[in-house]
TORLUM-518973 format. One line per 8 residues: number of its first residue (from 1); their letters; for each residue x, z, y of C-alpha. Coordinates in Angstrom, 1 decimal, always signed. Last residue first. Example, Ala and Ser with C-alpha at 12.3 -4.5 7.8 and 13.67 -1.06 7.14 Angstrom:
2 = sa = +13.7:+7.1:-1.1 ~ +12.3:+7.8:-4.5
END
This chain:
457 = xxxxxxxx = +108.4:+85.6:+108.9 ~ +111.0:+87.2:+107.2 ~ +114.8:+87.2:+108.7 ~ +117.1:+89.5:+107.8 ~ +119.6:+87.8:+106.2 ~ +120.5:+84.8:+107.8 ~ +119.1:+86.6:+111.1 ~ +122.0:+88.8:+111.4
449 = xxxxxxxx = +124.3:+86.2:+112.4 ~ +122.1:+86.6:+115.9 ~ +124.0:+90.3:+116.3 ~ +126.8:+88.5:+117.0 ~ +125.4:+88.1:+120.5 ~ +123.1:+85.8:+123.0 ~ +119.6:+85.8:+122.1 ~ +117.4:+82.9:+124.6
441 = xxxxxxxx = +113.9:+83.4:+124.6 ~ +111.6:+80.5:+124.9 ~ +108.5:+79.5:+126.9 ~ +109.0:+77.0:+127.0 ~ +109.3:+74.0:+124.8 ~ +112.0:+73.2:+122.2 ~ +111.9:+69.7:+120.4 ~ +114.8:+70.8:+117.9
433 = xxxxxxxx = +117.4:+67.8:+119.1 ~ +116.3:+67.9:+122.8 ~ +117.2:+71.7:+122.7 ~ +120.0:+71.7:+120.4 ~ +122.6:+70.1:+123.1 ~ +122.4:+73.2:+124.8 ~ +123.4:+75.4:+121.5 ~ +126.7:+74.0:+120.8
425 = xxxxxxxx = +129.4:+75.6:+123.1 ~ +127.8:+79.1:+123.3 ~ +126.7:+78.5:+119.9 ~ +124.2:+78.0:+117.4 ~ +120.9:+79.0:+115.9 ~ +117.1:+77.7:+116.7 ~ +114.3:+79.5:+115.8 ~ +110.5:+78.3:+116.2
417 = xxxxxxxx = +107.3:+80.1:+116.6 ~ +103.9:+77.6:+116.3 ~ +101.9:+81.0:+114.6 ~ +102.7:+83.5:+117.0 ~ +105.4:+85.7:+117.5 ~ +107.6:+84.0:+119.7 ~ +106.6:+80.9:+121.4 ~ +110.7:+79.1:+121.3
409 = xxxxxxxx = +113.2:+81.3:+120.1 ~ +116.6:+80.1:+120.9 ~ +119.7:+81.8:+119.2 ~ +122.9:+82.1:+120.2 ~ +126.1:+83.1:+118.3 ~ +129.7:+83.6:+120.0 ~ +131.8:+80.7:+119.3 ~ +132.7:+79.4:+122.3
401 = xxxxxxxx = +134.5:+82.4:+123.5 ~ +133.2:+84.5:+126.6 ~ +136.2:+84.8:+129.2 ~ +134.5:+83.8:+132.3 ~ +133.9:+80.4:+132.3 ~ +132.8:+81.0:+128.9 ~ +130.2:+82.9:+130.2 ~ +129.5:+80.1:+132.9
393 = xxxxxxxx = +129.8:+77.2:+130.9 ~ +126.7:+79.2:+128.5 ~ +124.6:+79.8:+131.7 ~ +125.2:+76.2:+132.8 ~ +123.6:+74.8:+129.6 ~ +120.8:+77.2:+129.5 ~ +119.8:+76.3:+132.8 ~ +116.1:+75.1:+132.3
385 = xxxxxxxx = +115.7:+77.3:+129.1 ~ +116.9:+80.6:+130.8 ~ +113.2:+81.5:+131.7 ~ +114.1:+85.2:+129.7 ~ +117.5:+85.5:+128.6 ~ +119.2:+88.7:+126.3 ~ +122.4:+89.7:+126.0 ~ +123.5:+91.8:+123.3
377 = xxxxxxxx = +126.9:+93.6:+123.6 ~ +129.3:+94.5:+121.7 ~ +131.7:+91.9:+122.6 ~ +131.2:+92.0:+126.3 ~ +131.5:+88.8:+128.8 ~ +128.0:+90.1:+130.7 ~ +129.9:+92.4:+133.1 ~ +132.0:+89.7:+134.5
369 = xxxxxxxx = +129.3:+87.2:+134.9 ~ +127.5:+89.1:+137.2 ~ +124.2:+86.4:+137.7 ~ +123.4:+84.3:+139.9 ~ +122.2:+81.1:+138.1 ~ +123.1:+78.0:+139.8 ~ +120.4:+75.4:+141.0 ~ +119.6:+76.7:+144.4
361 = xxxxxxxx = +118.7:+80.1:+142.6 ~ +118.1:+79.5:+139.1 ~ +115.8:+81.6:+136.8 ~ +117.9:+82.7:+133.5 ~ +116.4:+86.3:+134.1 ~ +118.4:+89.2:+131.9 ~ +117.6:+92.2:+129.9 ~ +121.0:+93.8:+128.7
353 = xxxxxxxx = +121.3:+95.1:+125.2 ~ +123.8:+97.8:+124.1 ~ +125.9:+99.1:+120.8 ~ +125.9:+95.6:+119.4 ~ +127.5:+94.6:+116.7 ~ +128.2:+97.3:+113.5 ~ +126.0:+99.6:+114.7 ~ +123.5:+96.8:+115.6
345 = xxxxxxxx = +121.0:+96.5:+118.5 ~ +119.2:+93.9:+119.0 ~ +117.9:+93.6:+115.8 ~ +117.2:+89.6:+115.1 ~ +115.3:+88.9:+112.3 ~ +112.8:+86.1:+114.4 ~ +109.6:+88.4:+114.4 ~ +111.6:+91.2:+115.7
337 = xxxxxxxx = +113.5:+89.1:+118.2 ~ +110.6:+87.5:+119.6 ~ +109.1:+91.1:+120.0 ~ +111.7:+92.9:+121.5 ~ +112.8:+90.8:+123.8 ~ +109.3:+89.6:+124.9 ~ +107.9:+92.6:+125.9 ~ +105.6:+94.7:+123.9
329 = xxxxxxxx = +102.7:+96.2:+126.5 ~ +102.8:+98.7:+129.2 ~ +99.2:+99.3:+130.5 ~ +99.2:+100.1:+134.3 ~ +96.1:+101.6:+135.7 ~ +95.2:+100.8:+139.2 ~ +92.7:+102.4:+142.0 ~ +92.8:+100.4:+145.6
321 = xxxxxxxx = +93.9:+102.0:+148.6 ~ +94.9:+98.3:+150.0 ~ +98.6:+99.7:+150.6 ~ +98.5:+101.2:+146.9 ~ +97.1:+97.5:+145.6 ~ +99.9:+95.3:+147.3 ~ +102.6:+97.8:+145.6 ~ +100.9:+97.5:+142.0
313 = xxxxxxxx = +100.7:+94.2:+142.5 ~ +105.2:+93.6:+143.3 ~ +105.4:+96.5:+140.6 ~ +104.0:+93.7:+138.0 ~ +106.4:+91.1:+139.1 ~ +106.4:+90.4:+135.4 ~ +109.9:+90.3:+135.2 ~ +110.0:+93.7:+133.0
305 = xxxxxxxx = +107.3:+95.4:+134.2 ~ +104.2:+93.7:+133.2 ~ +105.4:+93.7:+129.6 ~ +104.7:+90.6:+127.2 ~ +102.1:+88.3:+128.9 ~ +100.4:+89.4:+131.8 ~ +96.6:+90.4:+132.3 ~ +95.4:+91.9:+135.1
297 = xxxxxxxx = +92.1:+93.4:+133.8 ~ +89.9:+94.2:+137.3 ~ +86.8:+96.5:+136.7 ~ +85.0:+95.4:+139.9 ~ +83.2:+97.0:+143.1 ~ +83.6:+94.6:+145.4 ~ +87.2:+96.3:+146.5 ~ +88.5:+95.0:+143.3
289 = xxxxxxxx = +87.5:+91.7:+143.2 ~ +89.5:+91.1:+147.0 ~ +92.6:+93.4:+145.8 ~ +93.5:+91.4:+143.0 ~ +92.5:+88.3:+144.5 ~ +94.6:+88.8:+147.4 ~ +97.4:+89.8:+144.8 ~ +97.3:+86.9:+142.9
281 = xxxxxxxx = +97.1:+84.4:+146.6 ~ +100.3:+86.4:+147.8 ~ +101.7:+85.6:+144.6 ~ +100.9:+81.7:+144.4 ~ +98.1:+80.3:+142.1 ~ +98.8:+77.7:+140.1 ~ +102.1:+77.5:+140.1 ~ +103.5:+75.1:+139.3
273 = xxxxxxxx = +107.8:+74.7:+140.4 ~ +108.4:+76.4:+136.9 ~ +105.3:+77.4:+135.0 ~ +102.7:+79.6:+136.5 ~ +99.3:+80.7:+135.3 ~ +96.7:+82.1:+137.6 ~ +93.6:+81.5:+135.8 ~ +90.6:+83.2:+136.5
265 = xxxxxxxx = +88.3:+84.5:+133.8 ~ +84.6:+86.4:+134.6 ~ +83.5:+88.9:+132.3 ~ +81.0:+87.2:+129.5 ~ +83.0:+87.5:+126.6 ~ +85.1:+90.7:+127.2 ~ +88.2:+90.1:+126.7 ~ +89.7:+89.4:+122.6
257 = xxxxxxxx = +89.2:+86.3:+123.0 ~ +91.7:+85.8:+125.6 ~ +94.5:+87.2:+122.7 ~ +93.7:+84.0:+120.6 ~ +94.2:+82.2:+123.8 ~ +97.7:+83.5:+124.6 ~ +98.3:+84.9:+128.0 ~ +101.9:+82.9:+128.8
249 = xxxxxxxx = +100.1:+81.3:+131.5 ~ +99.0:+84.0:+132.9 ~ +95.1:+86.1:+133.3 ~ +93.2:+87.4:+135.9 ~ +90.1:+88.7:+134.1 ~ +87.1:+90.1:+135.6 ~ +84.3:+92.5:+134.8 ~ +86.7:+94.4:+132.9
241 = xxxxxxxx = +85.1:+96.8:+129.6 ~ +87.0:+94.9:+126.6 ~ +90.3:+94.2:+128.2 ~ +90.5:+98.0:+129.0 ~ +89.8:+98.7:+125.5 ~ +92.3:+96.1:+124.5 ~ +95.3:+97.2:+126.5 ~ +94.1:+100.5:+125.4
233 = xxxxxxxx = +95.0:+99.9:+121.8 ~ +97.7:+98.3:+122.4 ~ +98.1:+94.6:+122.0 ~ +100.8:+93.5:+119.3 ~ +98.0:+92.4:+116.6 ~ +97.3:+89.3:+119.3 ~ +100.7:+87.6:+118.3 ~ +101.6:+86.2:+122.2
225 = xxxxxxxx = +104.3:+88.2:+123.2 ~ +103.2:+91.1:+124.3 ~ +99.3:+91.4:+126.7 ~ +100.8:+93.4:+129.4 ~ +97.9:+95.2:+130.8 ~ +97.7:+96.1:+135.0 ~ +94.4:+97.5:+135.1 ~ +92.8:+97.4:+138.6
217 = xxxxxxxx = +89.8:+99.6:+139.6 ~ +86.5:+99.1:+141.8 ~ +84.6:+101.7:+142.7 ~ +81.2:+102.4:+140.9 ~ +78.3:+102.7:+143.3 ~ +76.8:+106.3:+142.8 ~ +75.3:+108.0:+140.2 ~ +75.1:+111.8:+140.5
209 = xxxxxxxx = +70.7:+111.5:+140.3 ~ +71.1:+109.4:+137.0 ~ +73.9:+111.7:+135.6 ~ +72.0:+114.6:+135.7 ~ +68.9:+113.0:+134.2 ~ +71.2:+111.8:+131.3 ~ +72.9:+115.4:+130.9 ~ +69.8:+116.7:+130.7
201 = xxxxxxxx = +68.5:+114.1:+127.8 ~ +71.2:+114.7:+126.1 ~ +70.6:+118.9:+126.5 ~ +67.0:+118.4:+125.0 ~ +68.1:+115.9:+122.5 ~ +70.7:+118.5:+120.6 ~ +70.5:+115.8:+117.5 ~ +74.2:+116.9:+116.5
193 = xxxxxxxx = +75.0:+113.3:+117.5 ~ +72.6:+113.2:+120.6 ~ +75.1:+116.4:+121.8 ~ +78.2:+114.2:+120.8 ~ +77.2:+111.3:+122.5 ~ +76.4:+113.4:+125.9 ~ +80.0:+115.0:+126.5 ~ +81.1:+111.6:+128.0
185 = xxxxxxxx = +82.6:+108.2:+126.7 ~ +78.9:+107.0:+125.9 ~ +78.0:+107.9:+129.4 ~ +81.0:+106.1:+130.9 ~ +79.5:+103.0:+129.1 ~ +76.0:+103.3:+130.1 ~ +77.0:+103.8:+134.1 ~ +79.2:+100.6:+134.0
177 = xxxxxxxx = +76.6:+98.4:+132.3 ~ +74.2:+99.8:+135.1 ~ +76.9:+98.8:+137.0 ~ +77.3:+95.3:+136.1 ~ +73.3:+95.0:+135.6 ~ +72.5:+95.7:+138.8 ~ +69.3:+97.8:+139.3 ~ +70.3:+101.3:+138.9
169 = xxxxxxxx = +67.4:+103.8:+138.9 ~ +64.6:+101.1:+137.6 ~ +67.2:+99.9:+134.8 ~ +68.5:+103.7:+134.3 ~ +64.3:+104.4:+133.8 ~ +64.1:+101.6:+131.2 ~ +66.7:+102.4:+128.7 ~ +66.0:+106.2:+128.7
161 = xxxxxxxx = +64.4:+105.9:+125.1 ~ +66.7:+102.8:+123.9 ~ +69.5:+104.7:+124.8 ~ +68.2:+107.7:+122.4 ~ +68.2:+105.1:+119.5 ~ +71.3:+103.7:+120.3 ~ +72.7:+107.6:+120.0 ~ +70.7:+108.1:+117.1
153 = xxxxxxxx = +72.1:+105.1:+115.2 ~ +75.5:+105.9:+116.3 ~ +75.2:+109.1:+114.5 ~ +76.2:+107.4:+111.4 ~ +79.5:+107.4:+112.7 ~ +81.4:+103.5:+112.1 ~ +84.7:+104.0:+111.2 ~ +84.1:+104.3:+107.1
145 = xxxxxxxx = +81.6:+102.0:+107.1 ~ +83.3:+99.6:+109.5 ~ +85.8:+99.5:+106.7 ~ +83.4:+98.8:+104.1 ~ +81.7:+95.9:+105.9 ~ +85.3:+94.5:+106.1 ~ +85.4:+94.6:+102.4 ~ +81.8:+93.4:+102.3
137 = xxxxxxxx = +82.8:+89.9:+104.0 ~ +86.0:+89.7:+102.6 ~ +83.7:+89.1:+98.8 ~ +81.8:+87.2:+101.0 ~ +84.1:+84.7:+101.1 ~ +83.4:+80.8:+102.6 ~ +80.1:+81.2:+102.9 ~ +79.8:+81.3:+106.4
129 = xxxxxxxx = +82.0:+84.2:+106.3 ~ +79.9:+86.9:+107.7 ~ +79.8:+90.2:+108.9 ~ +76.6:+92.5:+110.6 ~ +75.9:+95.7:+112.5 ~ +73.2:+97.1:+112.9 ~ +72.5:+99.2:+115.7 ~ +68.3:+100.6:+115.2
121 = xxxxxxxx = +69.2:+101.3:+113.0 ~ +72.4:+102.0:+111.7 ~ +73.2:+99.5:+109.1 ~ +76.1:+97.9:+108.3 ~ +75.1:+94.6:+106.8 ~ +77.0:+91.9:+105.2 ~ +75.4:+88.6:+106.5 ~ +72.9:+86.6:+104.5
113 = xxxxxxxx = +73.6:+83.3:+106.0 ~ +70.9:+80.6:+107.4 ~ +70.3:+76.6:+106.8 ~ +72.0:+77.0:+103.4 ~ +72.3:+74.4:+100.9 ~ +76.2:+73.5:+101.3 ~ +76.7:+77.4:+101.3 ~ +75.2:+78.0:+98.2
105 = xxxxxxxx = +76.4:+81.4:+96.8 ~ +72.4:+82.2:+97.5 ~ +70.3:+79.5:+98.6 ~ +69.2:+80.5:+102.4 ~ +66.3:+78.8:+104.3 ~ +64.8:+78.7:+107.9 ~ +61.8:+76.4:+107.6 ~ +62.1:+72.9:+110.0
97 = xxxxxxxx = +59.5:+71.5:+107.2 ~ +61.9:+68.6:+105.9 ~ +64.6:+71.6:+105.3 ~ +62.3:+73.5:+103.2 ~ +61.9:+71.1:+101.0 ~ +65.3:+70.0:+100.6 ~ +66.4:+73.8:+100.9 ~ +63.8:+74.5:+97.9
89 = xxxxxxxx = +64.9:+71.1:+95.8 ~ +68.7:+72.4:+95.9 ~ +67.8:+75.9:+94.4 ~ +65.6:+74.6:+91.9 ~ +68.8:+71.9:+90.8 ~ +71.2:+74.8:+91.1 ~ +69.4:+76.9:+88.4 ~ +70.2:+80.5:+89.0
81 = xxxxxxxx = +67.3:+81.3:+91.2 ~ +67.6:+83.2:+94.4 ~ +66.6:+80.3:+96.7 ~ +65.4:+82.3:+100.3 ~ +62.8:+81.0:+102.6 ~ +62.3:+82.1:+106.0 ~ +59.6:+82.9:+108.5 ~ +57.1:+82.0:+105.7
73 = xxxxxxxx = +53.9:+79.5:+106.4 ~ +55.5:+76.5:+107.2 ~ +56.7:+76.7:+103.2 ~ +53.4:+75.2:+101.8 ~ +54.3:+75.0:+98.2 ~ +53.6:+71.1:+97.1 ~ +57.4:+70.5:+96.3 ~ +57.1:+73.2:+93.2
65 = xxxxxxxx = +58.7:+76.1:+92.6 ~ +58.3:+77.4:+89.5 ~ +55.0:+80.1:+88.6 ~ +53.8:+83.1:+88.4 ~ +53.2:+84.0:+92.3 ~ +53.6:+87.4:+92.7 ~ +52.1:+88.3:+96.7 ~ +52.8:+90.6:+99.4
57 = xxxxxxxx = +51.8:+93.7:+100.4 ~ +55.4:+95.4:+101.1 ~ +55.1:+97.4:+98.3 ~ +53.4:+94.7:+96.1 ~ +56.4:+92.8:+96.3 ~ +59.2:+95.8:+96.3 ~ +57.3:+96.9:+93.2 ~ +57.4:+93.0:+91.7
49 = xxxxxxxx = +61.2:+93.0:+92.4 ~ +61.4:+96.1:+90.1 ~ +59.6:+95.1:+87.9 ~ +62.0:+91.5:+87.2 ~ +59.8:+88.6:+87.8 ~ +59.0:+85.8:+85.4 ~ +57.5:+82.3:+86.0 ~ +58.6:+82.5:+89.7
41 = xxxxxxxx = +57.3:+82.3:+93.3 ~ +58.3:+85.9:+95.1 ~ +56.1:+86.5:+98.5 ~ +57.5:+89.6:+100.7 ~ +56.0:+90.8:+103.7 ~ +58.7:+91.9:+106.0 ~ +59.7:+94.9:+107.5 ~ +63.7:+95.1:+107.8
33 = xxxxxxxx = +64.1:+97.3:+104.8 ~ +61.8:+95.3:+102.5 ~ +63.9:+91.8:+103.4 ~ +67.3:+93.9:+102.7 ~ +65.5:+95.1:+99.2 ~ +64.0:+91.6:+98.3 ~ +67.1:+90.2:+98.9 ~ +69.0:+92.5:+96.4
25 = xxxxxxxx = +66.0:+91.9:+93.8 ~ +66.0:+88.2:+93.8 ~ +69.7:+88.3:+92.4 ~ +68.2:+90.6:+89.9 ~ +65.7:+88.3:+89.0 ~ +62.3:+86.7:+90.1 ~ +63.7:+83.5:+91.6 ~ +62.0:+81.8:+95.0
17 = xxxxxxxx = +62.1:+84.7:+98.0 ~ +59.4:+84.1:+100.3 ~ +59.1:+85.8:+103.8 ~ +55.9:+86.6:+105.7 ~ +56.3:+88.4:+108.8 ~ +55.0:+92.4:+108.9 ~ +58.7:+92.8:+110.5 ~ +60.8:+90.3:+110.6
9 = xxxxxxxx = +62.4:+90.4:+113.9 ~ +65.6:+88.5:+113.0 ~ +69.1:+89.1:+114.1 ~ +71.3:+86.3:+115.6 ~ +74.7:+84.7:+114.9 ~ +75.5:+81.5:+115.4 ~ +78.0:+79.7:+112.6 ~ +80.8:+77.7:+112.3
1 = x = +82.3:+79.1:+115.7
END
């Protein structure tokens, strides 16, 4: 993070803004809407910056800047000239005094950004580039316009009202969080919307004496295949209100920053014969959090029920009497394949698909080889990477002809994806070749001749 974010109490604080134009005129507004006192040093001003000025009870100074200016007086400082050299001598100044200063479409002279503001007060909400584009900046302010109610404003408003008596009523702050967030998904934000106050402020004084300790719950999410876009839109609701995350290996990080910031994150990755924690010891946790009370996101890559040993939790947490949710999410067949060009189904190729583990048992995969040596057919490896070589001796083994197309697809969907083609009899000595990791996907079919065309990422 290039930048910390925080929002200002400026109200009856001095602020100077040095330029008297139009550029001076938008920061004069945003300063004049948040409170402050506004001071403008320049030889000319523009009237309607000097309105805003006298508005506000502030003060026109008719001058340039100069290096004598006492700057410790003003909250912030803001260079809205358009002569660089003015604009680089007010940070420098302002700099050597410890005074917060901005020079407009100057990121290098900038010790604070004006954000793009969505404003519901008292929620405001703001976006910034660091400089970098502003112009994506108000574009995204634009959207949240659109998705953002205005009634918000009221409803943060109202919460601000009854904020102290739910702290008295409900002392900790994880389920006072908890009681605030099932209010906003109840019946009462739409009465504060229409501004029916009296019948909000029932429903809150109903809901103060019903409260009770929250139970705990277990969401079972399957997180796809790594490309954070794939989540669901529950998967990330639920991701955003848990109090704890349990989280695998295959969990991407870009997709971990999407969970709530401060709920608690355990590891539990494995990776074969490391495991950091066992099963038994990912259930007992499941269950332990849960019974305290806590919103529990289990988070799994791809799908949790297609080898994710999620009906192996979900089993554990019924015989424990614990709530769950499961959240199906895009699992790695179809993903990987999509974002490599490979349908797994074809008309013309492949008229079924068969999920498959590659995991060994006592070093030989255990699999029924006679149903998997099918020309029309898509098969499809998850974990296979350790024993792809015995897996491809084995279908031909049993009828499958060396020449049948393969494709490796080594972390799927996200930025460091890599494909690698071949065949039955070629593709194991690829691996060392192409530097692929795990996790990887193995694609066996004709339908991976597809990919020539088709591909596009």
């Amino acid at each position: 993070m290039d930048i910390f974010p925080i929002s200002l109490k400026l109200q009856q604080q001095a602020c100077l803004i040095v330029g008297g134009g139009h550029i001076a005129y938008r920061k004069a507004v945003l300063l004049q809407k948040a409170g402050a006192v506004i001071d403008v040093i320049s030889p000319e001003i523009n009237p309607e910056l000097l309105a805003i000025v006298e508005a506000t009870e502030g003060k026109y100074i008719a001058a340039a800047f100069h290096a004598e200016l006492n700057v410790r007086q003003y909250r912030l400082v803001i260079a809205a000239t358009d002569d660089a050299e003015t604009n680089r001598k007010v940070f420098e100044v302002c700099e050597a005094e410890n005074v917060l200063v901005n020079s407009v479409d100057d990121p290098p002279h900038c010790r604070f950004m004006v954000p793009a503001i969505v404003d519901r007060s008292p929620l405001v909400v703001s976006i910034a580039t660091n400089g970098a584009s502003p112009v994506l900046a108000r574009q995204i302010r634009t959207q949240l316009e659109a998705t953002i109610p205005q009634g918000m404003g009221k409803l943060a408003a109202f919460s601000g009202k009854w904020r102290q008596e739910v702290k008295a009523k409900i002392e900790n702050p994880d389920q006072r969080r908890i009681f605030w967030e099932d209010l906003y998904e109840s019946p009462l934000k739409e009465q504060v919307f229409n501004d029916n106050v009296a019948e909000a402020d029932r429903l809150i004084e109903q809901a103060l004496i019903e409260w009770q300790k929250p139970q705990g719950e277990v969401y079972l999410v399957g997180a796809g295949p790594g490309d954070p876009e794939l989540l669901t839109l529950k998967a990330l609701r639920l991701m955003q209100q848990a109090d704890v995350v349990i989280y695998d290996r295959l969990v991407s990080e870009l997709i971990m920053d999407l969970c709530r910031r401060d709920a608690e994150k355990i590891y539990v990755g494995k990776a074969r014969s490391n495991h950091a924690v066992p099963q038994e010891g990912i259930n007992a946790l499941l269950v332990k959090y849960a019974q305290e009370g806590k919103r529990v996101c289990r988070l799994k890559g791809g799908d949790p029920f297609i080898f994710g040993r999620g009906g192996e939790e979900i089993q554990e947490l019924f015989a424990a009497g614990v709530s769950f949710q499961v959240v199906p999410g895009i699992t790695a067949a179809s993903g990987c394949a999509a974002y490599a060009g490979i349908p797994l189904t074809h008309r013309d190729y492949a008229q079924s698909v068969r999920f498959l583990t590659g995991h060994l048992k006592e070093g030989s995969p255990e699999l029924p080889w006679h149903e998997l040596v099918y020309e029309n057919q898509t098969l499809v490896l998850y974990m296979g990477l350790v024993g792809l070589e015995k897996i491809c001796q084995k279908l031909i083994a049993h009828g499958q002809r060396e020449t049948m197309p393969v494709a490796l697809i080594s972390k799927g969907t996200t930025p460091e994806q890599k494909v690698v083609v071949g065949t039955l009899a070629d593709i194991a000595s690829k691996v060392s070749e192409h530097q692929i990791h795990a996790p990887t996907l193995t694609i066996i079919g004709e339908v991976v001749q597809l990919r020539e065309q088709l591909q596009w990422r």
